[in-house]
N, C-alpha and C positions, 0 to 999 in steps of 0.2 A: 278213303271211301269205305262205307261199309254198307254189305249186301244186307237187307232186309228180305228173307224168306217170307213168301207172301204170295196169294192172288189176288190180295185185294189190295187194290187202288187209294179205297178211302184210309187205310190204314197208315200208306205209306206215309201219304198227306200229311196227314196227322203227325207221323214219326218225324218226317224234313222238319217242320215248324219246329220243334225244339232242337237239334241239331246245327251244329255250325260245320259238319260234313258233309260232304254230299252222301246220299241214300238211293242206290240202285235197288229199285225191287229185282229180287231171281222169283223167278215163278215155278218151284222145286215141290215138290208133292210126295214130303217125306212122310213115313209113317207113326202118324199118331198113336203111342201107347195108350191103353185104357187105363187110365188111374184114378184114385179118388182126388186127386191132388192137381191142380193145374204146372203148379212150380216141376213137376215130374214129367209132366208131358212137354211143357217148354223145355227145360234139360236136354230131356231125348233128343228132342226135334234142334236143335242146335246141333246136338254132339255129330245128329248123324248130315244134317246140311251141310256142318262144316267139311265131316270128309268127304261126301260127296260131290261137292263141289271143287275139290282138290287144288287149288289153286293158289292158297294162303292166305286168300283175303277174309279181314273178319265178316260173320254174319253173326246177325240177331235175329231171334226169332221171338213172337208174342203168343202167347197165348192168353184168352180170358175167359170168363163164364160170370154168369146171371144167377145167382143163388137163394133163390126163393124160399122164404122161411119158414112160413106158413107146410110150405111141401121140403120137408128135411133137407133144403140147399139145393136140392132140384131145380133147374139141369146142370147144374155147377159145370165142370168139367167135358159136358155133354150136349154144353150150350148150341152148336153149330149144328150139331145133327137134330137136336130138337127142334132146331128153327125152322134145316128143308123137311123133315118129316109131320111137325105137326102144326108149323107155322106160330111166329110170334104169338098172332091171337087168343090162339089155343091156351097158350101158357097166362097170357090175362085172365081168359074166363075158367082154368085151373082155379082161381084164388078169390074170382068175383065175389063169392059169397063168404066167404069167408074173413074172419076179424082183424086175423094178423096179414096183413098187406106188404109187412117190409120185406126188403131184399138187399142185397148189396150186390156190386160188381164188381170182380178181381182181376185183375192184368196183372201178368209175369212178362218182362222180358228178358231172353237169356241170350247173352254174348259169348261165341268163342270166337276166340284166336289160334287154338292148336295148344294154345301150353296152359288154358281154363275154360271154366265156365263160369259166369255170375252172373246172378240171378237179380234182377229187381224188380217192387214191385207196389202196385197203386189200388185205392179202394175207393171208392165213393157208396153211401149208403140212401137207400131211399124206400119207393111203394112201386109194387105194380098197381096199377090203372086200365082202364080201356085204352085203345089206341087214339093219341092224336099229335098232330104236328105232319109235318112233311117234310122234316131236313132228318140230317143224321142218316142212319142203315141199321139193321141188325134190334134187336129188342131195343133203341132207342122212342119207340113210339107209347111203350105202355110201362119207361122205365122214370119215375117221377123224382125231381128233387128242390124242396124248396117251391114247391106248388106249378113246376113245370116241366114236362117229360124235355127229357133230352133232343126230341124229334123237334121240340117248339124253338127250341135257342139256335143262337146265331152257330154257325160252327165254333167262333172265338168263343162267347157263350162257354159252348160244350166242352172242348179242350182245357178251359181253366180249371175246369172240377171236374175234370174224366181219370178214371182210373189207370185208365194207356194212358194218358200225357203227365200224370203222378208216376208211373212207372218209367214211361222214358226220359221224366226228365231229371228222377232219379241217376239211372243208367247216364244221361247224358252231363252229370255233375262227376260222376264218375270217372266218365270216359274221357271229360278235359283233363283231367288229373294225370293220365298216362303218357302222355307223351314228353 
């Protein structure tokens, strides 16, 4: 088994599908360092779930961000709090007018055990847009690839060319190897 540090639901999902483990979400609400770097705030946020959670069981923890290029990689790192403070939207009509539309999205996942940490990780590149679609969460609605926002595709869809599911199934080509 391994713990996926998380409050979110949709993510877990996400993570089981590639997994031949089971994946218990802990719903732990460690402290996110500020960095410019996502791969460093996943690190932390592992190192310190695992000891707090003390029990020896491995967890993994994700992090990703939205990096908008047009605005120097904004909200990279900052993606989460951008979201409850200025709302997805916002961050669409940041770029409306403007020519460079691309962005990419990054996922780190970081696994420890108590005697590592490792790091893997997944990219998908695309445009922001206006909002549309109604599936997906999270800057899925104004995040476009191949001429349809991530909000518009099936979950499967989504997961084949999402950044988290290139990161965990990374992490999850890895993690058969160990045992």
């Amino acid at each position: 088994m391994i713990r996926f540090v998380t409050g979110n639901e949709n993510k877990v999902t996400e993570v089981s599908e590639h997994l031949d483990v089971p994946v218990e979400q802990f719903d732990y609400d460690y402290v996110e360092i500020q960095a410019d770097d996502i791969t460093s705030v996943a690190r932390a946020g592992a190192a310190e779930s695992y000891d707090a959670i003390g029990d020896g069981d491995a967890v993994i923890v994700e992090d990703s961000g939205l990096f908008v290029h047009a605005l120097g990689g904004f909200p990279g790192p900052y993606s989460a709090y951008v979201e409850e403070t200025i709302g997805v939207e916002a961050v669409a009509r940041l770029t409306a007018d403007h020519p460079d539309r691309t962005a990419h999205f990054e996922s780190v996942v970081a696994y420890a055990d108590g005697n590592r940490i490792k790091t893997f990780s997944g990219r998908v590149d695309g445009l922001i847009v206006p909002p549309r679609g109604d599936g997906g969460f999270g800057y899925d609605p104004i995040f476009e690839v191949d001429g349809q926002t991530l909000a518009e595709r099936t979950t499967e869809e989504k997961n084949e060319l999402s950044h988290r599911g290139q990161a965990v199934e990374r992490f999850a080509q890895w993690y058969r190897t160990q045992s």
